[in-house]
KEPAKOL-310284 format. One record per residue: residue number from 1; x, y, z of N, C-alpha, C in turn. Coordinates in steps of 0.2 Angstrom, whole numbers, m for minus. Layout:
residues N
(rec NUM; (X; Y; Z); (X; Y; Z); (X; Y; Z)) ...
***
This chain:
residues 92
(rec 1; (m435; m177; m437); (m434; m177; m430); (m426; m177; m428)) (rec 2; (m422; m183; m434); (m414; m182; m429); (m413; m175; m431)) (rec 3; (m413; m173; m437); (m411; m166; m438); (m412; m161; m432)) (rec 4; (m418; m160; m430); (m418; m156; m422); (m416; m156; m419)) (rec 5; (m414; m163; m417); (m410; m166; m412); (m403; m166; m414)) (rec 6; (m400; m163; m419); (m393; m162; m422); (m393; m156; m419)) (rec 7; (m399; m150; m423); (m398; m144; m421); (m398; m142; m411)) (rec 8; (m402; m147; m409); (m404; m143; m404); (m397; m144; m400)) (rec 9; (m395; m151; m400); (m385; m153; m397); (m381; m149; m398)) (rec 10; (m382; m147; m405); (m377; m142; m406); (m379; m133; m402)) (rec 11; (m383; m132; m403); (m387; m124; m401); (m385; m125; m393)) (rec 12; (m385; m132; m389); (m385; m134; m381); (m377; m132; m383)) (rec 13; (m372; m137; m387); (m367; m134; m385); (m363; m128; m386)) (rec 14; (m364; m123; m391); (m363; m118; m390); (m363; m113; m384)) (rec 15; (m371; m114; m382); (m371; m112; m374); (m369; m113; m370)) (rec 16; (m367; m120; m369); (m364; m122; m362); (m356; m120; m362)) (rec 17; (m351; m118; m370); (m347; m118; m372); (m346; m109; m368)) (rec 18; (m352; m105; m372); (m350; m99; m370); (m352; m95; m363)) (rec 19; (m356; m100; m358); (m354; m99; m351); (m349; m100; m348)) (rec 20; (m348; m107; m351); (m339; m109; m349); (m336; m103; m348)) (rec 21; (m332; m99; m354); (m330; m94; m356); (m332; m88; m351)) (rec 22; (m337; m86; m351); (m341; m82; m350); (m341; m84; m340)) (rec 23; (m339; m87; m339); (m338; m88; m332); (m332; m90; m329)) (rec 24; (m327; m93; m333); (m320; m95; m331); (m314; m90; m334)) (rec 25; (m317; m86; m341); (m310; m83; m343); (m308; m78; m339)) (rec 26; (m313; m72; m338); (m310; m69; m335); (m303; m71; m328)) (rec 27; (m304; m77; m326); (m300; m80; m319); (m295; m83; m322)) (rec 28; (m295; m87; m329); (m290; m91; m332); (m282; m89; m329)) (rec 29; (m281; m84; m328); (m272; m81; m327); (m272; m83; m320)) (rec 30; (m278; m82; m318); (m276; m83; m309); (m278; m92; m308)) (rec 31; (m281; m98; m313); (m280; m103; m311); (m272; m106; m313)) (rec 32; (m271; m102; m320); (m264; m105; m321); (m259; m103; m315)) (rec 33; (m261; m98; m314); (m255; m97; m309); (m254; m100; m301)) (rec 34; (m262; m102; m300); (m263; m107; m295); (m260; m113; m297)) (rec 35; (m261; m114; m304); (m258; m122; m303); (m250; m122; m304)) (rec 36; (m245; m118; m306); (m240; m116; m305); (m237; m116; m300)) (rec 37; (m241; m113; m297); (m238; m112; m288); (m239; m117; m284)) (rec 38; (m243; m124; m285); (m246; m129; m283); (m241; m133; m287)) (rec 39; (m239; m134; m292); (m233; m140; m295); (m226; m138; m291)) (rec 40; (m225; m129; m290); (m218; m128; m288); (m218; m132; m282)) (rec 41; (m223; m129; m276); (m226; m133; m269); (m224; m140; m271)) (rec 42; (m227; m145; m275); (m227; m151; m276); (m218; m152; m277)) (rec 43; (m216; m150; m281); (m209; m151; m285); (m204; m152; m277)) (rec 44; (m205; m145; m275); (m201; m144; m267); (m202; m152; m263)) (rec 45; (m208; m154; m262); (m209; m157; m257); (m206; m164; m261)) (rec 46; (m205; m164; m268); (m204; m172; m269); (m197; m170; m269)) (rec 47; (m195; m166; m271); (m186; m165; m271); (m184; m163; m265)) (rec 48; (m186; m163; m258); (m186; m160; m252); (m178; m162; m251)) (rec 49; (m177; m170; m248); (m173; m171; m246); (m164; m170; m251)) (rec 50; (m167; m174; m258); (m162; m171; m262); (m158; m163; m261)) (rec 51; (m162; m157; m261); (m162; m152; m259); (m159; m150; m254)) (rec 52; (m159; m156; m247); (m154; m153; m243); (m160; m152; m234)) (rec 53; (m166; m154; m240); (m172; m151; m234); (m175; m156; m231)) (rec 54; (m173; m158; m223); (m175; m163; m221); (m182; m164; m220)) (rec 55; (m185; m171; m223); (m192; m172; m224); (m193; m181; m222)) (rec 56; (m198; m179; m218); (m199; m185; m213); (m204; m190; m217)) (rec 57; (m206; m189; m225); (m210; m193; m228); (m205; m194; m233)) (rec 58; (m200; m194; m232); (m196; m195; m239); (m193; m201; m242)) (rec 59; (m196; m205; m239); (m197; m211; m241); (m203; m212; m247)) (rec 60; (m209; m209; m245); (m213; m208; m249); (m214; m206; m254)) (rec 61; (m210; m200; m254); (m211; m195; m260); (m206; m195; m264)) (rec 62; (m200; m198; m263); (m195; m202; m266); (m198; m209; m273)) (rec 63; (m203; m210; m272); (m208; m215; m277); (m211; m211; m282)) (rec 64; (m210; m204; m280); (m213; m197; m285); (m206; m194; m288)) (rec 65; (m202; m197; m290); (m198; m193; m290); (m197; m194; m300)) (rec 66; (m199; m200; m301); (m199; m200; m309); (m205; m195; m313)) (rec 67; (m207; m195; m308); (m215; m191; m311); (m214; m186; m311)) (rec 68; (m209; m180; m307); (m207; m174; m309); (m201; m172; m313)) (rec 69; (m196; m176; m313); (m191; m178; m317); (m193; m172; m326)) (rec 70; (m194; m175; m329); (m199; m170; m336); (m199; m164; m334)) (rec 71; (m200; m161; m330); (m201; m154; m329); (m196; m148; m323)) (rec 72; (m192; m156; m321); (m186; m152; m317); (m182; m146; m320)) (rec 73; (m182; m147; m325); (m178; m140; m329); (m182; m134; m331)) (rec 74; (m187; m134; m333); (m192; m129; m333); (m192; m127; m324)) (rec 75; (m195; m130; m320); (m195; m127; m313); (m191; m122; m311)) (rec 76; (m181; m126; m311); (m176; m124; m309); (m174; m116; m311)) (rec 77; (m174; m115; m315); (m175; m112; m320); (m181; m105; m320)) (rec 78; (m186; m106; m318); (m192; m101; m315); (m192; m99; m310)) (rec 79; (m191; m104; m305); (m190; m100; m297); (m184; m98; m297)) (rec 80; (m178; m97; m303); (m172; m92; m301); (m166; m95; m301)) (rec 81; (m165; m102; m302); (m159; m106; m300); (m155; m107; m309)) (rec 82; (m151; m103; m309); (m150; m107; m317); (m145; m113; m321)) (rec 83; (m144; m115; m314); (m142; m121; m318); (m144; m127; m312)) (rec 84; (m143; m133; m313); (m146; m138; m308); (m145; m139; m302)) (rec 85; (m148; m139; m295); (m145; m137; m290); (m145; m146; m286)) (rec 86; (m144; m149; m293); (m144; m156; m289); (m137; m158; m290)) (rec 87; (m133; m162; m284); (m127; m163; m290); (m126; m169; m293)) (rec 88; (m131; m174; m292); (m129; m180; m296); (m135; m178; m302)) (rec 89; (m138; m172; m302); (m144; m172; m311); (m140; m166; m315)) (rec 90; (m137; m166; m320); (m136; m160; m324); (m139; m160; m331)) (rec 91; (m146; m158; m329); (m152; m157; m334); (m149; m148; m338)) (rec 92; (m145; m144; m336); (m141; m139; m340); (m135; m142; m345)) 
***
């Protein structure tokens, strides 16, 4: 009886595995590229004011600002800038 019940979890996850696939791969470039364009969005609004861009929650988004910190040189760098356009960060 557990042996069924080993085979049959396993045969379930297979299948559930290759619907996944079978329903998400083809789209996977267009979700990464959604969630890229939704961190850059993200990245902009949390470095808003740093950047020069006046923002009237910058207060708030200023408490965001460790959290994107890690990935500031990857971004800068993507969208075209090559070296840091911060002057008090030189992540280059």
């Amino acid at each position: 009886m557990a042996q069924r019940r080993g085979e049959f979890s396993r045969r379930w996850a297979a299948l559930r595995d290759g619907l996944h696939e079978f329903y998400v791969g083809p789209y996977r470039d267009t979700f990464l590229r959604e969630k890229r364009d939704e961190d850059d969005l993200f990245m902009i609004v949390v470095l808003g004011e740093a950047l020069g861009v006046p923002d009237p929650a910058a207060y708030y988004s200023a408490e965001l600002m460790p959290a994107v910190w890690q990935d500031f040189h990857a971004w800068h760098r993507r969208i075209g800038i090559p070296a840091s356009p911060l002057d008090h960060v030189a992540c280059c």
